[in-house]
C-alpha positions as CSV (number, residue, x, y, z in Angstrom):
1,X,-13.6,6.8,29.1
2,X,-15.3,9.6,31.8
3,X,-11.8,11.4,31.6
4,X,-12.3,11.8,28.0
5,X,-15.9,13.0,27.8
6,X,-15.0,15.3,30.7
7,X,-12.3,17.1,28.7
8,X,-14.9,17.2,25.5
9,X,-17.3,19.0,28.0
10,X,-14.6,21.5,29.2
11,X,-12.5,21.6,26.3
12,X,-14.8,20.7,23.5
13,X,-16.6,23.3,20.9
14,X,-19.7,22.2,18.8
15,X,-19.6,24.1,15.5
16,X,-22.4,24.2,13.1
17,X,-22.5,20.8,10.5
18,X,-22.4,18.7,13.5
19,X,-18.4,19.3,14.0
20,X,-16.7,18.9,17.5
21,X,-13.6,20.8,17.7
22,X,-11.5,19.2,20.4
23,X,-8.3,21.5,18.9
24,X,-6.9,21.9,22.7
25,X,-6.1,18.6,23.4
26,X,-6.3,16.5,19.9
27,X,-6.5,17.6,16.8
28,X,-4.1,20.9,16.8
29,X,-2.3,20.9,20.0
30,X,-2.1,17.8,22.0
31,X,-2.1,17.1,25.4
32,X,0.7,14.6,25.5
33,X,0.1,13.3,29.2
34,X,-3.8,12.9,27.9
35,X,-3.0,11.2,25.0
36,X,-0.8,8.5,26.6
37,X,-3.8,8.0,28.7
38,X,-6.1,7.3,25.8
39,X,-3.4,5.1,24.7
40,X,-3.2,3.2,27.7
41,X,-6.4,2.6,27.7
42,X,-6.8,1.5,24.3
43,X,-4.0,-1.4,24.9
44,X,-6.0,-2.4,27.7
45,X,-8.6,-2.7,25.8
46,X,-7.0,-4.7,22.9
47,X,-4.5,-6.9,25.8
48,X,-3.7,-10.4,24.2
49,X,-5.2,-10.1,20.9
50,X,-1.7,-10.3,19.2
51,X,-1.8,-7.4,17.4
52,X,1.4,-6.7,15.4
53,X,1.0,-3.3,13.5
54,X,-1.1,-0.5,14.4
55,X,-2.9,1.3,11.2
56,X,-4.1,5.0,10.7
57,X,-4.3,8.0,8.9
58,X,-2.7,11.2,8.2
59,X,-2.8,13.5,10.6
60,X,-4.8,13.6,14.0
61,X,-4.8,9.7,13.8
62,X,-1.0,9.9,13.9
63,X,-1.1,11.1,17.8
64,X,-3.4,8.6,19.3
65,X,-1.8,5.8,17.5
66,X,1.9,6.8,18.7
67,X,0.0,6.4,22.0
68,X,-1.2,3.0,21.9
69,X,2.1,1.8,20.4
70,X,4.2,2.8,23.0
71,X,2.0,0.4,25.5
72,X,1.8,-2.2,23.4
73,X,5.4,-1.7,21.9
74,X,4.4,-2.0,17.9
75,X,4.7,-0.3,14.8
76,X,2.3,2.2,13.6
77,X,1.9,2.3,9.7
78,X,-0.2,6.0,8.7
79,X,-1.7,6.1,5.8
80,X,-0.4,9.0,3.4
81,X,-3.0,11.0,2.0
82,X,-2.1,11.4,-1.4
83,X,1.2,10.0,-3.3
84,X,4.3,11.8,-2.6
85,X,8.0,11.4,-4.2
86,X,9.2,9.3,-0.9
87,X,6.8,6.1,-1.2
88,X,7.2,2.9,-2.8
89,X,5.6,2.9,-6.3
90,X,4.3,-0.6,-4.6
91,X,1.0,0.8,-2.7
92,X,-2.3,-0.2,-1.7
93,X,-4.2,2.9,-2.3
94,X,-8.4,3.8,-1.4
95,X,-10.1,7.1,-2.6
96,X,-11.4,8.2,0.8
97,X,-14.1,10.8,1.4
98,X,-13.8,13.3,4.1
99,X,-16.7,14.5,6.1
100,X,-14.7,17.0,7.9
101,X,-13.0,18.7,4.5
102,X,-16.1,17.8,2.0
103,X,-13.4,16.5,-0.3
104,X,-12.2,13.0,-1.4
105,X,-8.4,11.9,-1.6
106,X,-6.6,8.7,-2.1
107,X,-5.0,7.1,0.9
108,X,-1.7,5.5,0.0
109,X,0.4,3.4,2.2
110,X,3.9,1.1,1.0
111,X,3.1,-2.1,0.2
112,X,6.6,-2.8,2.0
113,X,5.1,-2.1,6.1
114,X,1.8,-4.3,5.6
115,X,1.6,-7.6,4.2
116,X,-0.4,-10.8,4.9
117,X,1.1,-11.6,8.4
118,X,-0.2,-8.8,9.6
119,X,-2.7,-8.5,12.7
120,X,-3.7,-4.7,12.3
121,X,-5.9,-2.4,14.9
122,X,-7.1,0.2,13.3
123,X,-7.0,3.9,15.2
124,X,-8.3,7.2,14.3
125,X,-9.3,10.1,16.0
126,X,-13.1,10.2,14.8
127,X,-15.4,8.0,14.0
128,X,-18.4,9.7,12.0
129,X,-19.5,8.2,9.1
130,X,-17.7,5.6,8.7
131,X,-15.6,6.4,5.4
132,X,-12.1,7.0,6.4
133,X,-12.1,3.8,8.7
134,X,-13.8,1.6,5.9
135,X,-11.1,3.0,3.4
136,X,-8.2,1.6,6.0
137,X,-9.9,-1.9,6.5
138,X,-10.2,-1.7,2.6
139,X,-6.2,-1.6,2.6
140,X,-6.0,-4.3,5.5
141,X,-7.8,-6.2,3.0
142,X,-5.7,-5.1,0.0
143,X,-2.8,-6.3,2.1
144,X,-4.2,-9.9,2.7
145,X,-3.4,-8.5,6.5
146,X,-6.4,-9.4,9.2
147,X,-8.3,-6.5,11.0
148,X,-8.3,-7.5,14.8
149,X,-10.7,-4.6,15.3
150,X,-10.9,-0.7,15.4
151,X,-10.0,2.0,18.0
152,X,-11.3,5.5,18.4
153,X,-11.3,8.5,20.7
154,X,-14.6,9.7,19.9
155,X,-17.1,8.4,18.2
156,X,-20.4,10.2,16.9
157,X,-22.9,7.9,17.6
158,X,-25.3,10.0,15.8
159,X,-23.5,9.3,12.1
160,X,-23.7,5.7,12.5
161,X,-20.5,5.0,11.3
162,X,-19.6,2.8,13.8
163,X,-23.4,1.2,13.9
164,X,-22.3,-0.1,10.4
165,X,-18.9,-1.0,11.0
166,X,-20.5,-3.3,14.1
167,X,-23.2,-5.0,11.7
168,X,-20.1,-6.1,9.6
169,X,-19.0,-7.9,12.6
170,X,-15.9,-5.7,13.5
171,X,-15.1,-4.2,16.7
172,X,-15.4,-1.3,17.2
173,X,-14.0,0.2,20.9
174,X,-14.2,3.8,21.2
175,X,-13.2,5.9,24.4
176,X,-16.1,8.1,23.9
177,X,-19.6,7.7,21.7
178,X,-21.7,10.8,21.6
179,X,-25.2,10.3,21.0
180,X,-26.5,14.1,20.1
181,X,-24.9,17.3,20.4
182,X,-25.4,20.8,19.9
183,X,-23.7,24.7,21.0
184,X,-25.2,23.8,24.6
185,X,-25.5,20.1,25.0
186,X,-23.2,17.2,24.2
187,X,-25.0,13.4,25.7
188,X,-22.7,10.7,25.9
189,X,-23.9,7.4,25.0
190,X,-23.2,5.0,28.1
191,X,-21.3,2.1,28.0
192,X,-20.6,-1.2,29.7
């Protein structure tokens, strides 16, 4: 999506530990009317797969998948990180690590919004190494629920995360891969 890796290049920060800060627009204060584009554009992308239930994570994932599910009017189940008094005892839960915090945590979600029926996209925010993804399809799986594929805004190509995720035969659509970046240069990774 050129709109997207345009606003990474104006917008975007590269911080040392390979970490893009896109806090303008994404990950701290969204950009509503940007958002609803990348959502747009993911429905399109998914159009006629008869997806039922849109699946993320706590909390930048939350944005983009409200997005999508307002074009392609569906639920979006998050993914809690960590218990709290208000869910089900009845979970599928996945000890996820984070790249981003250094630090693993269980990802709970109800038992009661995901269940074998279900025909699940996946969306997150990043796509690095792969983990926080493969903990949600690990809960789609839990569930007895099919993955129709995975969605993310930006993808770095240089983790391989999403390299892997392909090999295992999943799709993988993200609205921007980056191939290498540093504090002067981002390169975008071209797609068809």
């Amino acid at each position: 999506m050129k709109a997207l890796e345009d606003k990474i290049l104006n917008e975007g920060t590269v911080l040392p530990g390979d970490i893009l800060k896109v806090g303008s627009f994404l990950n701290h204060q969204l950009d509503v009317a940007f958002l609803l584009e990348m959502g747009q554009e993911i429905a399109r992308l998914y159009q006629g797969e008869q997806i039922n239930k849109i699946l993320t994570i706590e909390t930048s994932g939350i944005a983009i998948a409200v997005a999508a599910a307002a074009f392609m009017k569906i639920p979006v189940v998050f993914a809690k990180k960590n218990r709290s008094s208000n869910i089900d005892c009845e979970t599928y839960t996945v000890k996820i690590h984070s790249y981003t915090h250094n630090n693993d945590y269980d990802a709970v979600v109800s038992k009661a919004f995901l269940n074998a029926q279900d025909r699940v996209l996946i969306i997150d925010d990043f796509l690095a190494n792969g983990q926080a993804l493969g903990g949600l399809l690990n809960i789609v799986e839990q569930a007895g629920a099919t993955t129709v594929g995975v969605a993310v805004a930006i993808e770095k190509g240089f983790q391989h995360g999403g390299d892997k995720l392909r090999e295992q035969g999943i799709r993988v659509e993200s609205l921007a891969i980056i191939d290498s970046m540093d504090s002067n240069t981002i390169k975008y990774r071209e797609q068809a």
